[in-house]
VEXLO-829394 format. One line per 8 residues: for each residue x, y, z of N, C-alpha, C. Coordinates in steps of 0.02 Angstrom, whole numbers. Layout:
<atoms>
X Y Z X Y Z X Y Z | ...
</atoms>
This chain:
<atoms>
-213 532 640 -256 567 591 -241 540 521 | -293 528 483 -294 501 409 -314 555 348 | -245 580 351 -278 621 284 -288 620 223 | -332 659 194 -337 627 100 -344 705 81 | -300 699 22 -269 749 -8 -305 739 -78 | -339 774 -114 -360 768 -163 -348 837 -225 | -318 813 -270 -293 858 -328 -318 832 -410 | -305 888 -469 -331 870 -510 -273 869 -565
-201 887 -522 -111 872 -567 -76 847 -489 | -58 786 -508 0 758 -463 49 836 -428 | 52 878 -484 99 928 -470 54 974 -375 | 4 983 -389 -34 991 -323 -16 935 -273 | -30 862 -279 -27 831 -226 69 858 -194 | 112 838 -242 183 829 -218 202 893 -166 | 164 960 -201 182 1013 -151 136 985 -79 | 73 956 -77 62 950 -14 84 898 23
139 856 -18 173 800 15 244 840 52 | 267 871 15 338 904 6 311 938 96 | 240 980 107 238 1015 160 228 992 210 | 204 929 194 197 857 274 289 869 275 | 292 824 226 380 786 249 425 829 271 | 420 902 255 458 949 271 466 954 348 | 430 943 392 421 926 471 458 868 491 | 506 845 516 528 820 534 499 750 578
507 695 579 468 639 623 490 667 696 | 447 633 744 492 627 810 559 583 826 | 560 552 778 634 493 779 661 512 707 | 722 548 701 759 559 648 781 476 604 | 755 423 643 793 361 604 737 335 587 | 670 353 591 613 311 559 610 363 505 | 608 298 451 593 324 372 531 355 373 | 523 410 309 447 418 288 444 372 258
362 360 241 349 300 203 285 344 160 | 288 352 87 264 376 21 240 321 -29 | 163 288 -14 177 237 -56 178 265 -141 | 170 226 -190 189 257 -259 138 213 -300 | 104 217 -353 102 151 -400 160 117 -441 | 196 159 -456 247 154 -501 323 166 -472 | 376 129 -502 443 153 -496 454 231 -522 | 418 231 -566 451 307 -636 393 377 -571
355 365 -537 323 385 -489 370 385 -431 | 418 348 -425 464 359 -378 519 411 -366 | 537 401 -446 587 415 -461 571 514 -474 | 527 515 -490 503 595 -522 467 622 -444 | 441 582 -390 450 613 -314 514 634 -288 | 565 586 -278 630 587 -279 657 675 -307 | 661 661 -359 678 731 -382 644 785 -361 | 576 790 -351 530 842 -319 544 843 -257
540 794 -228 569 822 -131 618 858 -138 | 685 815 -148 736 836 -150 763 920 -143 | 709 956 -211 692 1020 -196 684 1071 -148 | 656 1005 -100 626 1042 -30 645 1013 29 | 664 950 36 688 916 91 755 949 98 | 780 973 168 867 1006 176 887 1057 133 | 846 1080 91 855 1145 39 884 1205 59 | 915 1244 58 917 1314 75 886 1365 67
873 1411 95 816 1456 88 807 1483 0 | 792 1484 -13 783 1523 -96 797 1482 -146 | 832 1407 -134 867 1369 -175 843 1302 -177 | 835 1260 -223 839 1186 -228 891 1142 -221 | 942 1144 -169 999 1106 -165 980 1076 -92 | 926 1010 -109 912 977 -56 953 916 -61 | 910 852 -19 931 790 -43 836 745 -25 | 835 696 -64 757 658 -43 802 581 -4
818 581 71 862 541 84 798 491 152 | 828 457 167 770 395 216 709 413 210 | 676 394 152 615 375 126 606 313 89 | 566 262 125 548 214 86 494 238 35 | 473 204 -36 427 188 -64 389 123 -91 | 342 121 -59 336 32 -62 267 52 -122 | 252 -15 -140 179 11 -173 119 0 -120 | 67 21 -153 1 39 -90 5 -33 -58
3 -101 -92 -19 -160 -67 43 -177 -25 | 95 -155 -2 138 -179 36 115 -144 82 | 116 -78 64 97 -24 121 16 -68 183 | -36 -67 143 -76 -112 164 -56 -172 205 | -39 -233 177 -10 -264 211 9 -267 254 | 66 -220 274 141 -188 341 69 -184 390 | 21 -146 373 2 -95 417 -69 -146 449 | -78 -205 416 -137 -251 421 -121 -297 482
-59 -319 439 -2 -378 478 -1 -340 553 | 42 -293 581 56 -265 633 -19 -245 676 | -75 -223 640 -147 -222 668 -173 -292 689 | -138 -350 664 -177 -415 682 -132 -452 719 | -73 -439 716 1 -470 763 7 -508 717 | 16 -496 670 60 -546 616 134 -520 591 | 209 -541 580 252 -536 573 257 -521 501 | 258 -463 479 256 -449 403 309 -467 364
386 -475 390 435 -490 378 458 -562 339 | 403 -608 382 397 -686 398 323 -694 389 | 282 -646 340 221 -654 306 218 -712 257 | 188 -764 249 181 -816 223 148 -795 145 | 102 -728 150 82 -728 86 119 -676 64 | 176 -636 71 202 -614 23 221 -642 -53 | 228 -610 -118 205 -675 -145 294 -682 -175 | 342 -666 -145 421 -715 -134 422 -767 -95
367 -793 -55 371 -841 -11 289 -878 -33 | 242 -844 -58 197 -906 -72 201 -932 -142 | 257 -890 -178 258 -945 -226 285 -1023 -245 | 336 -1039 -171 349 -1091 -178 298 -1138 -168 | 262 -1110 -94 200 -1167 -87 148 -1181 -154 | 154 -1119 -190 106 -1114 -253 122 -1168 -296 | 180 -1160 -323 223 -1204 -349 208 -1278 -329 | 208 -1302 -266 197 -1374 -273 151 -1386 -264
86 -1336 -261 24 -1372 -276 12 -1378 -353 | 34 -1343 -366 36 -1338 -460 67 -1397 -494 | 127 -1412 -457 166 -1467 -471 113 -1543 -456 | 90 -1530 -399 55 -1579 -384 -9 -1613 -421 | -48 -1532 -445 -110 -1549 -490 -121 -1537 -547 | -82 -1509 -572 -59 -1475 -661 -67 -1569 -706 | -89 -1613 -691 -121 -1656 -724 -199 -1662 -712 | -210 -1642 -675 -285 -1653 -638 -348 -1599 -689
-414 -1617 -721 -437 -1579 -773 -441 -1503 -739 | -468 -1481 -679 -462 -1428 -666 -453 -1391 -695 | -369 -1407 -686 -307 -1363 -697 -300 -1365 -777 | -323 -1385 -814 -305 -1397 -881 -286 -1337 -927 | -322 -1286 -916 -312 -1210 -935 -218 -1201 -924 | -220 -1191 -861 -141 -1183 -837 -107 -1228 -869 | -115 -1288 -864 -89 -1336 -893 -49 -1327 -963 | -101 -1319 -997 -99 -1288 -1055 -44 -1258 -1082
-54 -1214 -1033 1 -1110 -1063 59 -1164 -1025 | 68 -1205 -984 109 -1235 -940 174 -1279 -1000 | 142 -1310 -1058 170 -1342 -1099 150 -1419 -1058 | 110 -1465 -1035 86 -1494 -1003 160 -1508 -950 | 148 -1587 -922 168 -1605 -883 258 -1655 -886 | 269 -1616 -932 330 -1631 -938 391 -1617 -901 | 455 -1625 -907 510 -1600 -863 561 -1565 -917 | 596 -1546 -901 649 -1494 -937 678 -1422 -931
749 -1424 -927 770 -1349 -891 727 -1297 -897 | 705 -1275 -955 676 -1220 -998 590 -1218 -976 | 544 -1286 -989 489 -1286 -963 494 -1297 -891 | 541 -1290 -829 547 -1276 -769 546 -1211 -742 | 573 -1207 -807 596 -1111 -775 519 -1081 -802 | 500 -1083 -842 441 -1030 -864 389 -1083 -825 | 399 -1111 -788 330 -1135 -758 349 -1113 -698 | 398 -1105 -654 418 -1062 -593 387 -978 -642
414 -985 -668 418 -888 -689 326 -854 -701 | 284 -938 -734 218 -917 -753 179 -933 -647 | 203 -964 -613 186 -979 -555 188 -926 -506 | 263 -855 -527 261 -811 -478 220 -766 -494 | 213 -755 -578 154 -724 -596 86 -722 -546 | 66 -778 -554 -2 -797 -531 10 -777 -442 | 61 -785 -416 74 -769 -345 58 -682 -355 | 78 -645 -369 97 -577 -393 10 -567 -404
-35 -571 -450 -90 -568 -449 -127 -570 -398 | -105 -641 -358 -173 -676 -302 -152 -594 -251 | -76 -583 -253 -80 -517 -211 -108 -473 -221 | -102 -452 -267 -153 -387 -292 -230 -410 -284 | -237 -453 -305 -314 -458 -290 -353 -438 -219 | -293 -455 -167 -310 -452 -101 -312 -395 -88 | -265 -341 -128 -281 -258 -118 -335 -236 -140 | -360 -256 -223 -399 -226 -256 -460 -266 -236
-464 -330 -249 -522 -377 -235 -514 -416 -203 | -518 -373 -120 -524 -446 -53 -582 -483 -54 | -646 -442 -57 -723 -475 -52 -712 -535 -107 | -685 -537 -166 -678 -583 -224 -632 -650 -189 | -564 -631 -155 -540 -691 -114 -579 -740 -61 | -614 -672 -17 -662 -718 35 -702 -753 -23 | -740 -723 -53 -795 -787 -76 -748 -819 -116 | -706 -847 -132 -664 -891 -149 -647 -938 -100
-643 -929 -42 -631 -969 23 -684 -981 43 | -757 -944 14 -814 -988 41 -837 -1041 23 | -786 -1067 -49 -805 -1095 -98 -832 -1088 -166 | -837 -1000 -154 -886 -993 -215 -846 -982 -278 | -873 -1023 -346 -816 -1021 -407 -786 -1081 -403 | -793 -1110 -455 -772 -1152 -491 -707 -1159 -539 | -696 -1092 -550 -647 -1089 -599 -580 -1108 -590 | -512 -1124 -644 -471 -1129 -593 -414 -1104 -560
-450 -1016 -567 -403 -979 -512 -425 -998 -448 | -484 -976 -450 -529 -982 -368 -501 -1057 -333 | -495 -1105 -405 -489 -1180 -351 -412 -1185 -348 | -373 -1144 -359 -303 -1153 -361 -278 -1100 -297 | -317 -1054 -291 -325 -1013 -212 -333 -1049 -154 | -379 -1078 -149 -413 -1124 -107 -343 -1163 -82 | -335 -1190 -147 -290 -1255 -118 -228 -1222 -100 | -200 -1152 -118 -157 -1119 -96 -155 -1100 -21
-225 -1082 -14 -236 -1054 57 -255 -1131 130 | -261 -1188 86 -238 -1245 135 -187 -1256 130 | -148 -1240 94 -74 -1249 120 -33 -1212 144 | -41 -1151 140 -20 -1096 194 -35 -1092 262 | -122 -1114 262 -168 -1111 335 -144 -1052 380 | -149 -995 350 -136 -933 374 -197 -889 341 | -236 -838 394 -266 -812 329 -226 -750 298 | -267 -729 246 -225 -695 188 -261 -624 192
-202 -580 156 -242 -526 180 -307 -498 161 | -304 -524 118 -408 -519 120 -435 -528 160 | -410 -577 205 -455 -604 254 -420 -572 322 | -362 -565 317 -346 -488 381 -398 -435 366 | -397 -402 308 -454 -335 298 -521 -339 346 | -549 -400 338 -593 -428 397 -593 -428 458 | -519 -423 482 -515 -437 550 -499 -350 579 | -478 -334 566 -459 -248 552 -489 -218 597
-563 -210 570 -616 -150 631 -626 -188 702 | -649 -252 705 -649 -276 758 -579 -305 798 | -524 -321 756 -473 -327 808 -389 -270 807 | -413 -257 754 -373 -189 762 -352 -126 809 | -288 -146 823 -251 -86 875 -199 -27 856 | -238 32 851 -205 71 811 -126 102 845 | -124 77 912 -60 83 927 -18 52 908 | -29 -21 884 27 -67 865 52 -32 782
5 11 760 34 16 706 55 119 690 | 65 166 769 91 238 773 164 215 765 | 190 279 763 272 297 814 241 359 847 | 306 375 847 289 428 915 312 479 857 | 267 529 877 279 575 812 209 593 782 | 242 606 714 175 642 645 139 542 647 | 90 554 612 70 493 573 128 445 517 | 125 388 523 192 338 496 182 331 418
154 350 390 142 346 314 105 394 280 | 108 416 200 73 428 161 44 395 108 | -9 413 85 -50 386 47 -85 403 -3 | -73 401 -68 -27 419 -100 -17 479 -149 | 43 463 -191 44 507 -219 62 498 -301 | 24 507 -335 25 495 -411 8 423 -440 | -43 419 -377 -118 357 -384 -171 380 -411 | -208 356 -443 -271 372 -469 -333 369 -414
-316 291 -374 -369 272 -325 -341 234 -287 | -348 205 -216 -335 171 -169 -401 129 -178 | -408 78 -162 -491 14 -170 -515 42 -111 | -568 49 -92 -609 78 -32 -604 36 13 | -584 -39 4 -589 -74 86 -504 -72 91 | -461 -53 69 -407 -59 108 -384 39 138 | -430 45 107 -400 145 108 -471 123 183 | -509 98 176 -526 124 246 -532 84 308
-482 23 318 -445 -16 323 -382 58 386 | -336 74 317 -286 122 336 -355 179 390 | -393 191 363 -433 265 416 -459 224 460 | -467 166 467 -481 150 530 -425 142 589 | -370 108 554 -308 115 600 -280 185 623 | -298 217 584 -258 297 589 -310 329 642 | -378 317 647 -430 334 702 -467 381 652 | -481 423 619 -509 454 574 -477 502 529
-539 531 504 -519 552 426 -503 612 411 | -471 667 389 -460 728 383 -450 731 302 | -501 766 261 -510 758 198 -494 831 170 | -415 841 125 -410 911 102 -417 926 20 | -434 971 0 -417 969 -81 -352 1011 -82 | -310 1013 -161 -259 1041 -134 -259 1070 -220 | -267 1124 -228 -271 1166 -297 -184 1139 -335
</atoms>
């Protein structure tokens, strides 16, 4: 079951998070999973469970203990990867691991006009400790983005792989995504309704995640992405 909890103060959603988590999983060693936008969103849940998780009757002397918080696009991801049999662990586009491939296509074409923009902010094509490091550091950037985009704007990645765009993010994608030759999760989001198995991604128990809490919005193709894996929708408001 996929539920959506809808409030008009975070302070509403957390009590109806606090009353899921309060139930125990069927396996005491699988984490909850709470995605967050933010760390400081982590950190101010943290303190609010805590309240209520192991508490004593009348009192706030809990603890908020085996809960992951990932942000929504990991959450996505985990739950895409395992729907398509992909190894999320040993995910090629996480972007700690596609930024190296990023990196030497950059390395490779950061003379080429294309690229000249990047180039640019790049300090051109020179060598040196200092312009090494901020050209790794401006490279994971751009890794860090191409991810998010795939949460917020997958339809924008595919037509980037259809070719469409000229510019040179789109042509610096491209050449990213031939050198990975994996597709990306934009292009998992695609595969989702038609090859998606919502068992590969239960436990045995309540439902394996929440979603979220002290978000503004989830992007509509990955939030229903998640309600398709979960099998459907159970929509609450929560005063």
């Amino acid at each position: 079951m996929f539920h959506v909890y809808r409030a008009e103060r975070a302070d509403g959603l957390v009590d109806a998070l606090g009353a899921v988590v309060r139930v125990p999983l069927h396996d005491p060693m699988h984490a909850e999973v709470v995605a967050v936008p933010t760390r400081g969103v982590e950190r101010w849940l943290t303190q609010r469970l805590s309240a209520v998780l192991g508490a004593s009757p009348g009192r706030s002397d809990g603890v908020c203990a085996n809960v992951d918080f990932p942000f929504p696009g990991r959450l996505v991801n985990g739950a895409v990867s395992a729907a398509v049999g992909v190894d999320h662990e040993a995910d090629p586009w996480l972007p700690a691991r596609s930024v190296w491939p990023l990196l030497d296509v950059v390395e490779s074409t950061v003379g080429e006009p294309w690229l000249a923009p990047l180039a640019a902010h790049l300090g051109g094509t020179g060598a040196g400790s200092s312009r090494s490091a901020r050209r790794l550091s401006s490279v994971r950037h751009i890794a860090d983005l191409y991810d998010r985009y795939a949460v917020h704007r997958p339809a924008m990645l595919c037509e980037w792989a259809e070719g469409r765009d000229d510019h040179w993010q789109a042509e610096l994608w491209r050449r990213l995504r031939e050198r990975i030759s994996e597709p990306s999760l934009a292009e998992r989001l695609e595969l989702v309704p038609a090859r998606g198995d919502t068992r590969s991604c239960r436990r045995t128990g309540r439902e394996p995640f929440r979603i979220t809490c002290g978000s503004s919005r989830l992007p509509a193709r990955p939030a229903l992405t998640l309600a398709v894996l979960q099998g459907k929708i159970c929509e609450s408001s929560s005063d």
